[in-house]
C-alpha positions in Angstrom: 0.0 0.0 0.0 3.2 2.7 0.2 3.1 4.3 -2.7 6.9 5.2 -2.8 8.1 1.7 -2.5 7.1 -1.7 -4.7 5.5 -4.5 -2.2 7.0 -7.9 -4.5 5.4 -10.1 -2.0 1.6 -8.6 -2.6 2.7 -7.9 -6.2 3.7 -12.2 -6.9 0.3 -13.0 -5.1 -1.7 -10.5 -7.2 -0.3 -11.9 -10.3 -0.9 -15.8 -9.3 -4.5 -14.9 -8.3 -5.1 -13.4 -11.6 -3.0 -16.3 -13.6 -5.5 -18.9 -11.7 -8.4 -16.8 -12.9 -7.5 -16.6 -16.6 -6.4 -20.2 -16.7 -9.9 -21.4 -15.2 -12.0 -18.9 -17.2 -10.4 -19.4 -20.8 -10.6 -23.4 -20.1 -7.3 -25.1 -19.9 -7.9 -26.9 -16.8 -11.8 -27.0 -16.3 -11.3 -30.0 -14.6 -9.0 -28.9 -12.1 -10.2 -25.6 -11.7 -11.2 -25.7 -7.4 -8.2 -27.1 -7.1 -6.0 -24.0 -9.0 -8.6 -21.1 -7.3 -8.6 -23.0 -4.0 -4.6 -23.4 -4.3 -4.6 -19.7 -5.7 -6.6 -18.0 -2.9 -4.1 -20.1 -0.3 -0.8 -18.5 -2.2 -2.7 -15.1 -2.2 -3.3 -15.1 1.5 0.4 -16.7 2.2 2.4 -13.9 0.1 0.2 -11.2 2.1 1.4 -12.6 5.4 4.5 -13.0 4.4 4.6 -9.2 3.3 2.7 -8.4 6.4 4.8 -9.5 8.9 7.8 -8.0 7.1 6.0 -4.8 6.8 3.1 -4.6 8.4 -0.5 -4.2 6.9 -3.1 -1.2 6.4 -6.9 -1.6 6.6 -7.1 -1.3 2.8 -4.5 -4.0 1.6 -7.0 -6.3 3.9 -9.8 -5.1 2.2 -7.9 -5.8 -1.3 -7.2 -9.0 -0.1 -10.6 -10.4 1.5 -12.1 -9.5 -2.4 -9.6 -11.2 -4.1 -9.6 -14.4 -2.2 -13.8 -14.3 -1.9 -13.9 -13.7 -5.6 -11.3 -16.7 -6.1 -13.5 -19.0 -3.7 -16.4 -18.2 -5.4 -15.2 -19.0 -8.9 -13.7 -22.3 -7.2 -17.7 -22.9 -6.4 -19.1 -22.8 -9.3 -20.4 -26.3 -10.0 -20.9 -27.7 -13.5 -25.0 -27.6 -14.8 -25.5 -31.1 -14.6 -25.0 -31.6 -10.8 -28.2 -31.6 -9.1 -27.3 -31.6 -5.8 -25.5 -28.2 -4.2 -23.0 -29.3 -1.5 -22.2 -27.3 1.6 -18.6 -26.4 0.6 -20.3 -24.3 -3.0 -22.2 -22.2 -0.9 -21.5 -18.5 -0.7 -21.0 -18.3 3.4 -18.5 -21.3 3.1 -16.1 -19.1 0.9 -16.8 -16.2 2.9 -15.7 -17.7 6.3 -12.7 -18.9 4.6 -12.1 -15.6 3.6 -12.5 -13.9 6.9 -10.1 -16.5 7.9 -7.6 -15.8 5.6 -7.6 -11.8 6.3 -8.1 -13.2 10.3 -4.3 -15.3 9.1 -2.9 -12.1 7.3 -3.7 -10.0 10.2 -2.1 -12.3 12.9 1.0 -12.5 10.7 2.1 -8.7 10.9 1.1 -5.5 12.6 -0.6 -2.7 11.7 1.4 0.9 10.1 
C-alpha cells in the first residue's frame, strides 16, 4: 500500500491470483479448476502474510485481499449444470468464512502501520 516503494510479496500474489483466474476462465484446466482457485486463494493469502509481517499491513491491503480471495473462492464454487445436488462447501458463506479467515491469518502474521 506505500506508494513510494514496490510490495514484491503482494505484487507475486496478485499476479498468481489473476493467472488462476485466466487459466480457469479461458478453459485449460476445467477439470481442475477448485483445485488451481482454492490453491490460488491459499498463495494469495500466504504472500500477504509473508509481506505483512515484514511490513506490516493497512486496513485497505485487507480489504484488497478479502475480495480477491472471496472472488477466487467463489469461482472455485461454481459447479458444473449437470450436478443436481448443491453441497455445503459451493455455498457463498463457506467461501466467505474462509475468507475472513484468511484476512483473520494475514492480520495475525504482521502489525498494523
Amino acid at each position: 500500500m506505500a506508494v513510494d516503494r514496490v510490495e514484491p510479496l503482494r505484487v507475486t500474489g496478485n499476479i498468481v491470483g489473476i493467472a488462476a483466474a485466466l487459466i480457469v476462465l479461458v478453459g485449460v484446466a476445467r477439470a481442475y479448476a477448485p483445485y488451481i482457485l482454492g490453491l490460488a486463494a491459499a498463495i494469495v493469502v500466504g504472500l500477504n502474510t509473508a509481506e505483512s509481517f515484514r511490513d506490516g499491513y493497512m486496513p485497505p491491503m485487507l480489504v484488497f485481499v478479502g475480495v480477491s480471495v472471496f472472488l477466487l473462492l467463489r469461482l472455485a464454487q461454481v459447479k458444473p449444470v449437470e450436478a443436481a445436488a448443491v453441497r455445503v462447501y459451493q455455498r457463498w458463506w463457506v467461501a466467505l468464512a474462509a475468507t475472513l479467515i484468511g484476512v483473520a491469518i494475514v492480520i495475525l502474521g504482521g502489525q498494523s502501520t
